[in-house]
C-alpha positions in Angstrom: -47.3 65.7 4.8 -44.4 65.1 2.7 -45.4 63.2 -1.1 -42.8 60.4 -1.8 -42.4 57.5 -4.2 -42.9 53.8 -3.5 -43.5 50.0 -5.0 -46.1 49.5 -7.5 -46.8 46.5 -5.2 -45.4 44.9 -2.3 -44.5 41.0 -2.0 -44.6 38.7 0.5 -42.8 35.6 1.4 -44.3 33.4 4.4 -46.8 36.4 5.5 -43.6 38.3 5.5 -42.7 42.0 3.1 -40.1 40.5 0.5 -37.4 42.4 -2.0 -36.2 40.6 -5.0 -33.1 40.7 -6.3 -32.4 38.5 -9.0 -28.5 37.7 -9.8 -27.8 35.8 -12.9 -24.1 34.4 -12.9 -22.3 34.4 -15.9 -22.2 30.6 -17.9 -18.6 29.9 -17.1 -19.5 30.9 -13.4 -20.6 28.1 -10.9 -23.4 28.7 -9.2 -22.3 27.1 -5.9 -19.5 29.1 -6.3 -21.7 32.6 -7.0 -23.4 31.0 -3.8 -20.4 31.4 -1.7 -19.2 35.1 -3.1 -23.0 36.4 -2.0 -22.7 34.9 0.8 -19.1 36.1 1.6 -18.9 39.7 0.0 -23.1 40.9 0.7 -24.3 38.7 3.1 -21.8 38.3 6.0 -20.6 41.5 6.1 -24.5 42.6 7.0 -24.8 39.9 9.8 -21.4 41.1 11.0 -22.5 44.8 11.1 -25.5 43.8 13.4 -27.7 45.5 10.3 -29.6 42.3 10.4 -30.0 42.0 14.2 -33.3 42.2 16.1 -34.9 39.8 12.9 -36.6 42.5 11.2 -34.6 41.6 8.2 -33.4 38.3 6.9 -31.6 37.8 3.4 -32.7 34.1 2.1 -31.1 32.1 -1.3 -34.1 31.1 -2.9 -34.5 30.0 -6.5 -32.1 27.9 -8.2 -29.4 28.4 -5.6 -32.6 26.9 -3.0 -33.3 24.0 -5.3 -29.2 23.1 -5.5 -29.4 22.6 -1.7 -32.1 20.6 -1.8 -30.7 18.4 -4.7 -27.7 18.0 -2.9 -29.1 17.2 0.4 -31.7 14.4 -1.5 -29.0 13.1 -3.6 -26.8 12.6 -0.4 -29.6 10.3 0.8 -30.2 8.8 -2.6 -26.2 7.6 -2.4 -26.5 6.8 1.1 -29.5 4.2 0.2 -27.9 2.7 -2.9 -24.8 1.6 -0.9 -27.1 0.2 1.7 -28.8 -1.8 -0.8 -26.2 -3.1 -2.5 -24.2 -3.9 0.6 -27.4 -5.9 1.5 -27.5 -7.4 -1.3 -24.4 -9.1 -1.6 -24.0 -10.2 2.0 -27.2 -12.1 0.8 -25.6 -13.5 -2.1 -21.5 -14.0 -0.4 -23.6 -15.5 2.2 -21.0 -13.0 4.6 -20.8 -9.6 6.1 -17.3 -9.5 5.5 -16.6 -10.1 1.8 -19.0 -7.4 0.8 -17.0 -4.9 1.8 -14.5 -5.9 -0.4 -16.4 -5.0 -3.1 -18.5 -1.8 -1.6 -14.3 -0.5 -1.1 -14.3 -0.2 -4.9 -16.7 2.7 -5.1 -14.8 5.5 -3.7 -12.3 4.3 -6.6 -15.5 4.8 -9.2 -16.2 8.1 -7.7 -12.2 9.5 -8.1 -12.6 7.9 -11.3 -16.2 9.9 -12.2 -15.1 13.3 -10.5 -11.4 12.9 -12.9 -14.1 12.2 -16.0 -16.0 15.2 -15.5 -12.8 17.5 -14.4 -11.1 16.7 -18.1 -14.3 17.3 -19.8 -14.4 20.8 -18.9 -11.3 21.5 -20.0 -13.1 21.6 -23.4 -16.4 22.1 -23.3 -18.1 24.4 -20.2 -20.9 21.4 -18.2 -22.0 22.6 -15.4 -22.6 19.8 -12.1 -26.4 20.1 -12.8 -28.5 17.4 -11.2 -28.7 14.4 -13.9 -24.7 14.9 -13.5 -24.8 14.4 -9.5 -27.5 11.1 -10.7 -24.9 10.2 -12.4 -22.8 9.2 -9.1 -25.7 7.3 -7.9 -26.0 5.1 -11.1 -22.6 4.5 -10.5 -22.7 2.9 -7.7 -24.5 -0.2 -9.0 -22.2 -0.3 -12.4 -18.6 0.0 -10.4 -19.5 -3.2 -8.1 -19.7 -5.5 -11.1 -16.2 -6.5 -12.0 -15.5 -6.7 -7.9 -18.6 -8.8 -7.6 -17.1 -11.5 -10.2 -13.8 -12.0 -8.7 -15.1 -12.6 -5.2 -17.7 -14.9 -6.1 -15.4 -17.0 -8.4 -12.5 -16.8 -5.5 -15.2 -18.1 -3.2 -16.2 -21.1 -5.4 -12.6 -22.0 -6.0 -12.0 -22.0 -2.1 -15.6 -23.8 -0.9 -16.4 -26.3 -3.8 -13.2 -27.4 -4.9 -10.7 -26.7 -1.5 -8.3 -24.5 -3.4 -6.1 -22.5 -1.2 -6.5 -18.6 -0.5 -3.5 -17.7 -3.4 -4.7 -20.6 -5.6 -7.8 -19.6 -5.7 -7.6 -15.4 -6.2 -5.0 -16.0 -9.3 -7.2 -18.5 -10.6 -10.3 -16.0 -10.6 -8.8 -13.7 -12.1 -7.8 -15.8 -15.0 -11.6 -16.8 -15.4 -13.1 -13.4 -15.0 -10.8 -10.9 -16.9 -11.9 -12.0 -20.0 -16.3 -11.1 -19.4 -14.7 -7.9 -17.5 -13.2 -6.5 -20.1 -16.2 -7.1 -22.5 -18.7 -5.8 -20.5 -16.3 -2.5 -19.8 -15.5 -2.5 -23.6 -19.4 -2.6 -25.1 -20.3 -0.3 -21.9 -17.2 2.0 -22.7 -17.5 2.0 -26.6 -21.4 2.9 -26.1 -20.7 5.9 -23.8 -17.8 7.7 -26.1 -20.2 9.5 -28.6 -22.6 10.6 -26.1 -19.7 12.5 -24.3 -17.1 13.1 -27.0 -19.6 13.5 -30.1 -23.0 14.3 -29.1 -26.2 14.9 -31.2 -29.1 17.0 -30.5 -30.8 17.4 -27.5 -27.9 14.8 -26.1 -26.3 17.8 -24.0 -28.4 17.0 -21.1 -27.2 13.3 -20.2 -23.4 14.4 -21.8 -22.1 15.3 -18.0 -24.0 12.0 -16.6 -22.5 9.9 -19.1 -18.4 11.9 -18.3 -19.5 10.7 -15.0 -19.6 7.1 -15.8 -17.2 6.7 -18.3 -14.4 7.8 -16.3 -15.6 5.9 -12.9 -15.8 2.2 -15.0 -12.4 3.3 -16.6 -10.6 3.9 -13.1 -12.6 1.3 -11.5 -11.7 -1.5 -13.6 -8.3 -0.5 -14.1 -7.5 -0.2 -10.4 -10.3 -3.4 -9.0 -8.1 -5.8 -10.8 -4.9 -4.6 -8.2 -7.2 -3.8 -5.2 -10.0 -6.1 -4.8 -7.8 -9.3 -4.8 -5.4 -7.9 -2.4 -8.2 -6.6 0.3 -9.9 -10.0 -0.4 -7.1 -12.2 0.8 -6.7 -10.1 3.7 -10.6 -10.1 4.6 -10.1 -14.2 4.1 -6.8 -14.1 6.0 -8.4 -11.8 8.9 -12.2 -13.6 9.3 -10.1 -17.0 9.3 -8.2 -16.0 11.8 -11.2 -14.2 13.7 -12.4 -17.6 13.4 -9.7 -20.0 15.0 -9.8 -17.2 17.5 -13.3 -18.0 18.6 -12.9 -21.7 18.6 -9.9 -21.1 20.9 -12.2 -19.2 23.0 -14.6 -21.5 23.6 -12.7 -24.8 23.9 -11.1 -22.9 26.9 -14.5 -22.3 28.0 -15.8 -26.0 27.8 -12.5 -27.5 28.9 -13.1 -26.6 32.8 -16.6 -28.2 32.6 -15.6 -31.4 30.5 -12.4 -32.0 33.2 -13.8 -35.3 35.4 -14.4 -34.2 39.0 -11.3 -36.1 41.5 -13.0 -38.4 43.2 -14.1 -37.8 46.9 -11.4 -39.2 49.8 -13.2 -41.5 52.8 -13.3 -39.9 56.0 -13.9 -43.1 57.6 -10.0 -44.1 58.7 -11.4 -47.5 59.3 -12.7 -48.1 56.1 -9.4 -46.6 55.2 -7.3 -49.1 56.6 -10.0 -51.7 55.2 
């Protein structure tokens, strides 16, 4: 009998003998990013020397690195279900399941505009993408369609109520709606600025949601004013056309059926000559 050492205790994990080892990244450090260096420097080299074959050893992220997964894979959903809703939404209110695309093109614009935000505020001050930052996408989504939202509607009223034409109409929009844009991206903007640039106490937490924001109504606004009247006259150009397409169509169908049958020729050659 040989004496040995061994664990004050042993764990277990799912009915299954666990080790712990606990790595704390440094602050400036990602942790998706200390995610991938475990995985690539510790972990793949073991699966790769067949020293984790036969499953009587697995090596499992849990922790904060689990919980970032999981975040990320809710939050995908959570986005996912706010541009369903939104979509839904307007094709109610535009009466159309063209014209709100238009205005759901204008988020991928907030999101540049959101990840640019957050990129030039850690140039100065360390925030790591924690997950009221990620929320912070989400609520964007619902604040970036609100400028695109005005100028279709007013194009629409210009074109259905009072018979302007397509050009007439967009300029026209624009000249009625820049004005509330603006203020409702100035007040929005000008409330925003201290919480990211001067914050108080305790406001650290929300300071990377509020980057997030700020820089996705800045780009947005700047860059719907160019984009959204130029894909809107060519989603009113296209579903016009689409539509004297259809209405070709079927006037080619009906005009077979509407053609009067010739009229039947007697077979009788006396009632002929008759």
């Amino acid at each position: 009998m040989v004496l040995a050492s061994g664990p004050e205790q042993v764990n277990h994990r799912e009915r299954q003998r666990a080790i712990t080892i606990q790595v704390t990244p440094p602050p400036e450090l990602p942790l998706e990013t200390a995610m991938e260096m475990i995985q690539t420097a510790i972990v793949r080299p073991l699966i790769d020397g067949g020293e984790l074959e036969g499953g009587l050893y697995q090596v499992n992220l849990a922790g904060t690195a689990d919980k970032l997964r999981a975040t990320w894979r809710a939050l995908r959903w959570n986005f996912a279900l706010a541009l369903l809703i939104t979509y839904l939404l307007m094709a109610a209110l535009f009466e159309s399941w063209i014209y709100p695309l238009v205005v759901i093109a204008s988020v991928p614009l907030g999101t540049v505009g959101g990840v640019a935000g957050l990129w030039l505020l850690n140039r100065f001050v360390l925030l790591p993408l924690d997950v009221i930052t990620m929320l912070g996408f989400v609520i964007l989504v619902r604040t970036v369609v609100n400028n695109p939202i005005l100028i279709v509607e007013q194009t629409l009223i210009h074109m259905r109520e009072e018979g302007k034409p397509l050009r007439e109409a967009i300029l026209e929009s624009l000249r009625n709606r820049i004005r509330p844009i603006f203020m409702t991206t100035t007040t929005t903007v000008f409330g925003l600025v201290p919480l990211v640039l001067v914050p108080g106490t305790g406001s650290e937490v929300y300071r990377g949601l509020g980057a997030v924001v700020l820089g996705g109504l800045l780009t947005s606004t700047l860059v719907t004013l160019v984009v959204v009247p130029s894909l809107l006259g060519v989603a009113v150009e296209w579903r016009e056309g689409l539509g004297r397409a259809l209405r070709r169509a079927l006037r080619r169908e009906e005009a077979p059926a509407a053609r009067p049958a010739a009229p039947e020729r007697d077979q009788d050659p006396a009632a002929a000559r008759r």
